[in-house]
C-alpha positions in Angstrom: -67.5 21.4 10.7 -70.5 22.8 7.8 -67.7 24.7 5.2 -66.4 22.5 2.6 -62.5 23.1 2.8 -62.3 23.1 -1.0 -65.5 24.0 -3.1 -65.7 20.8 -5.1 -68.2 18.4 -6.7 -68.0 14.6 -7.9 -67.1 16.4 -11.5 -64.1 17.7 -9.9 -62.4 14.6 -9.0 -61.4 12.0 -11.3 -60.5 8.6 -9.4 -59.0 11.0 -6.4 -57.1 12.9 -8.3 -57.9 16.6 -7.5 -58.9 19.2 -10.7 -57.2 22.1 -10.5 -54.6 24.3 -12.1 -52.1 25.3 -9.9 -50.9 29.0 -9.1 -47.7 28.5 -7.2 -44.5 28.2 -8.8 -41.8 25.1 -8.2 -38.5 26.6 -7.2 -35.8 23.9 -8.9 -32.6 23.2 -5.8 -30.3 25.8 -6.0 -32.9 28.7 -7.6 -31.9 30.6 -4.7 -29.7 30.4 -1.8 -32.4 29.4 0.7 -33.6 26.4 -2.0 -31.2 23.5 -1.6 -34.1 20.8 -1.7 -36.7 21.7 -4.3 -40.3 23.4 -3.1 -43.7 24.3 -4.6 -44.4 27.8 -2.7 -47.7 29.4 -3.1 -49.0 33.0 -1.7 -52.0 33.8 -0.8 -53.9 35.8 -3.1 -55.0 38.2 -0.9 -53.0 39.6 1.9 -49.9 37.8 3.9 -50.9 38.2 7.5 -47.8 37.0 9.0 -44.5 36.9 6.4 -43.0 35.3 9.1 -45.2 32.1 9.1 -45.5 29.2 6.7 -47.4 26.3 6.6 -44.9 23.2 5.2 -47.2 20.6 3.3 -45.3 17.1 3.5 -47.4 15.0 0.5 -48.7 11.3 0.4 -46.8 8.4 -1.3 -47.6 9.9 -5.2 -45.8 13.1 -4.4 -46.3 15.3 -7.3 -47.6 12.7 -9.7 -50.8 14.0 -8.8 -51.7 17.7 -8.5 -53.4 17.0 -5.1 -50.5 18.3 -2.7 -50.4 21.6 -4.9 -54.4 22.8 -5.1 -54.9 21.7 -1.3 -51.5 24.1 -0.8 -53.2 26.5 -2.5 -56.3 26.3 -0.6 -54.7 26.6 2.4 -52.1 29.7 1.3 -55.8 31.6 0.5 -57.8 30.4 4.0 -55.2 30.4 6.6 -53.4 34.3 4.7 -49.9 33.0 4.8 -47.2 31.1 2.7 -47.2 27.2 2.0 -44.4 25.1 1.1 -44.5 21.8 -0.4 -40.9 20.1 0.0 -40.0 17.5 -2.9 -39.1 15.3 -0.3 -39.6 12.5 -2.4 -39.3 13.6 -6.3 -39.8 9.6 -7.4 -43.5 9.7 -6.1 -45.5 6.3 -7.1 -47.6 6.6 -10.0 -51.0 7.1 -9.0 -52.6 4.1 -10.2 -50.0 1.8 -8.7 -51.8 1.2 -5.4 -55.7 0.9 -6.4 -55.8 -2.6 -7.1 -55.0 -3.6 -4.0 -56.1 -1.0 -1.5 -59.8 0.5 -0.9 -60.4 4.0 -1.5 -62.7 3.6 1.3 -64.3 0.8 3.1 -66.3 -2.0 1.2 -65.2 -0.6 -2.5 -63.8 -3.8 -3.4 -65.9 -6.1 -1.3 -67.4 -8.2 -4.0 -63.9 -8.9 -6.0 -63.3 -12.0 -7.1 -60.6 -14.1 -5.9 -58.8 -13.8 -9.0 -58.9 -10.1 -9.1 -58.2 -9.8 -5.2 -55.0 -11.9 -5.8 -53.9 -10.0 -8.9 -54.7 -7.2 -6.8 -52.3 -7.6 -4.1 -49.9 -9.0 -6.7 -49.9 -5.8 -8.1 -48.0 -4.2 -5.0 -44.8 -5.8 -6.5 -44.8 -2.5 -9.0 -43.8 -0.5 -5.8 -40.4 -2.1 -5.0 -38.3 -0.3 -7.5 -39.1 3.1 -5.8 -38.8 1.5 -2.3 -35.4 3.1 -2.0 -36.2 6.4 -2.6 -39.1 6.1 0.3 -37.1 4.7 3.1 -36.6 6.5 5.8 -33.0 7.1 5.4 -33.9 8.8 2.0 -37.0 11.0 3.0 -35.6 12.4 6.7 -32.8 14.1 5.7 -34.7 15.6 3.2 -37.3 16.9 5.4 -34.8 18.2 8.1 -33.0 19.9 4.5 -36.8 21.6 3.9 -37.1 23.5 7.2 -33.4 23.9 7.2 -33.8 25.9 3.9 -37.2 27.7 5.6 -35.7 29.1 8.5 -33.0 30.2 6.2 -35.5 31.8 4.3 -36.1 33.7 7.6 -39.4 32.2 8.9 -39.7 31.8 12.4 -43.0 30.2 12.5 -43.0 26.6 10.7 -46.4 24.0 11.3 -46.0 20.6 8.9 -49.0 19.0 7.8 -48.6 16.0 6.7 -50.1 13.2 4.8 -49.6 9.7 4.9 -45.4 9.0 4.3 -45.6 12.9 5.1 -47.2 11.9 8.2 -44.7 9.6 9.1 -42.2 12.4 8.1 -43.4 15.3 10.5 -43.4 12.9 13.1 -39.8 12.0 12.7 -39.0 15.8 12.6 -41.2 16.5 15.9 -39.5 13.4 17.5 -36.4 15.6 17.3 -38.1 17.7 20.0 -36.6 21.5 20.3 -34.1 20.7 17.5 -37.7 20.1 15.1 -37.1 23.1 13.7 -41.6 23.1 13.7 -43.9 25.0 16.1 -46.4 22.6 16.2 -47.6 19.3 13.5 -50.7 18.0 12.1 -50.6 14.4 11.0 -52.7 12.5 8.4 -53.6 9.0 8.3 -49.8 8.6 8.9 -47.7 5.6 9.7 -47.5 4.1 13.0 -43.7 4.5 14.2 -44.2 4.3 18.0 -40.8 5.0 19.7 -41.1 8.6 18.4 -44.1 9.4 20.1 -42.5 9.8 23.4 -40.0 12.2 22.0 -42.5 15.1 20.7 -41.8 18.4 22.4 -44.8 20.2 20.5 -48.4 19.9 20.3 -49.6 17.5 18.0 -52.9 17.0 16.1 -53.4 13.4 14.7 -55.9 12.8 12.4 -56.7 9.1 11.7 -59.0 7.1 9.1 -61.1 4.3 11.0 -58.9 1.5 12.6 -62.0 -1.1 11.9 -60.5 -0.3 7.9 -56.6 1.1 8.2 -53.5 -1.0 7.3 -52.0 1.2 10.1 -53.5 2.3 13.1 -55.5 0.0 14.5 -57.6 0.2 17.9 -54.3 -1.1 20.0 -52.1 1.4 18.3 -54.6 4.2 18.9 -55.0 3.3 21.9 -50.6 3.3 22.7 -50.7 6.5 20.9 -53.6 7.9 23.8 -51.4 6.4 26.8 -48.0 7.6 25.4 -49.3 11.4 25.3 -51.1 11.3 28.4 -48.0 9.8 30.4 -45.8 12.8 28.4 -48.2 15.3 28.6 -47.2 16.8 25.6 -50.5 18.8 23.9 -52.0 16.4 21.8 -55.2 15.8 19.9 -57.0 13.4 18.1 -60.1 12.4 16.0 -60.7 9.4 13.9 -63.1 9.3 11.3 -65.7 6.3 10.8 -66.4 4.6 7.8 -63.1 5.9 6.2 -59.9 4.3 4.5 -56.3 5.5 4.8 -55.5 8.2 2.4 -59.3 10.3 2.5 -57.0 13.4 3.8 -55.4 13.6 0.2 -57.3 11.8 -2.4 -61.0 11.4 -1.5 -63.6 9.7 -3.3 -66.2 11.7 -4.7 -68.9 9.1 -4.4 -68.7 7.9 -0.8 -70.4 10.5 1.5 -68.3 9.9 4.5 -64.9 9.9 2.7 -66.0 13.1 1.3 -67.1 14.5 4.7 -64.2 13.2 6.1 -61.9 15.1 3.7 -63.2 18.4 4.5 -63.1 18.1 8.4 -59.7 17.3 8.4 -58.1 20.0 6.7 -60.3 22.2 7.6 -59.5 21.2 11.4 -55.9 21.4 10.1 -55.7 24.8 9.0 -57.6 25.9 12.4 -55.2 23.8 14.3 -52.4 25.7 12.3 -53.2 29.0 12.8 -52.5 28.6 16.8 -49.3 28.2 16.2 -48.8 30.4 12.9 -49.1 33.9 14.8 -53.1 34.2 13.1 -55.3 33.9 16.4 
């Protein structure tokens, strides 16, 4: 795809983390009858072509530690002409430096590390087990299920998720829940792979994976079990994987590798299209 989903330069990214002021608000749990988990919600600026449609944006690991979830909301509140919601799912997001010593941004950033600094690297991952509780499954589903709860209360009757990463792995537990998903439809983003709920999706997916020569996740075998379990279910499903990319180039690119970069824009920008199917636009 040629557009750029967001209009941005190297300058406009500092180590992933999106520039951006926000213009949505953050309605606190219990601002409102329909708010009993707490949401950013953002308009678009020009006209709402469907009230009755909103886009629910599940965010990466760093939840709103990094403004990232809330200016690609925005961006896609202005292109698609409808609401998005951003669920605090998970209000004790990582801080955002916690995992770049020991993951690439994108393939070969740390190939000539030094042992020392590889090791220290990976040590470093230890800084993520006090929050480990609060990104277990049993903490993040029932939140999720709480967010479109609260939507539909709200009184929208067309719901898509994208989500990124752990929100990935969160709009596929809420699609494995089939008619009760409370969703139309689900776009999923360099998620996690969680197999037995594949086989329970009742609505269309789009899945939307970094390269398995370079995930932690989805390798070739598990692309390939994710291929056979749709075709056998013949649920509507689609997929693309993007070479030359590392898990997490949906949410927090790197402004200096081409591909990544490339990579960022296709996939939301085949997001939102994929959205709008389902979101009463087309």
């Amino acid at each position: 795809m040629a557009s750029s989903f967001l209009p941005i330069s190297p300058c406009c990214i500092k180590g992933s983390v999106l520039n951006g002021t926000p213009r949505g608000e953050f309605q606190a749990p219990g601002s409102a009858p329909d708010v009993v988990l707490g949401r950013y919600i953002v308009h678009p600026e020009g006209k709402n072509v469907n009230p009755k449609a909103a886009l629910v944006l599940f965010y990466d690991i760093f939840g709103f530690q990094i403004p990232n979830p809330k200016i690609l909301a925005d961006a896609f509140a202005d292109r698609l002409g409808v609401t998005v919601v951003v669920p605090d799912y998970m209000p004790a997001g990582l801080p955002p430096d916690y995992l770049s010593s020991a993951m690439e941004a994108y393939p070969g950033q740390k190939a000539n590390q030094g042992f020392l600094s590889s090791f220290f690297g990976k040590l470093s991952l230890l800084k993520v087990v006090p929050y480990a509780g609060g990104i277990r499954d049993g903490a993040v589903n029932p939140k999720s299920e709480q967010a479109v709860a609260d939507l539909r209360k709200a009184g929208y009757t067309q719901l898509v998720a994208v989500g990124y990463c752990r929100g990935g792995s969160v709009t596929a537990h809420l699609l494995s829940k089939g008619d009760e998903a409370g969703l139309d439809a689900g776009v999923l983003i360099h998620p996690g792979v969680e197999a037995d709920r594949w086989a329970k999706f009742t609505k269309p997916s789009l899945w939307l994976l970094s390269d398995p020569a370079h995930e932690h996740f989805f390798k070739e075998a598990q692309v390939d079990k994710l291929k056979a379990t749709f075709k056998e279910t013949g649920v509507p499903f689609e997929l693309k994987t993007y070479p030359d990319t590392a898990h997490g180039f949906g949410a927090r690119p790197t402004p200096t590798h081409a591909p990544t970069m490339a990579a960022f824009n296709d996939a939301n920008e085949r997001a939102g299209d994929f959205a709008k199917q389902f979101l009463g636009l087309q």
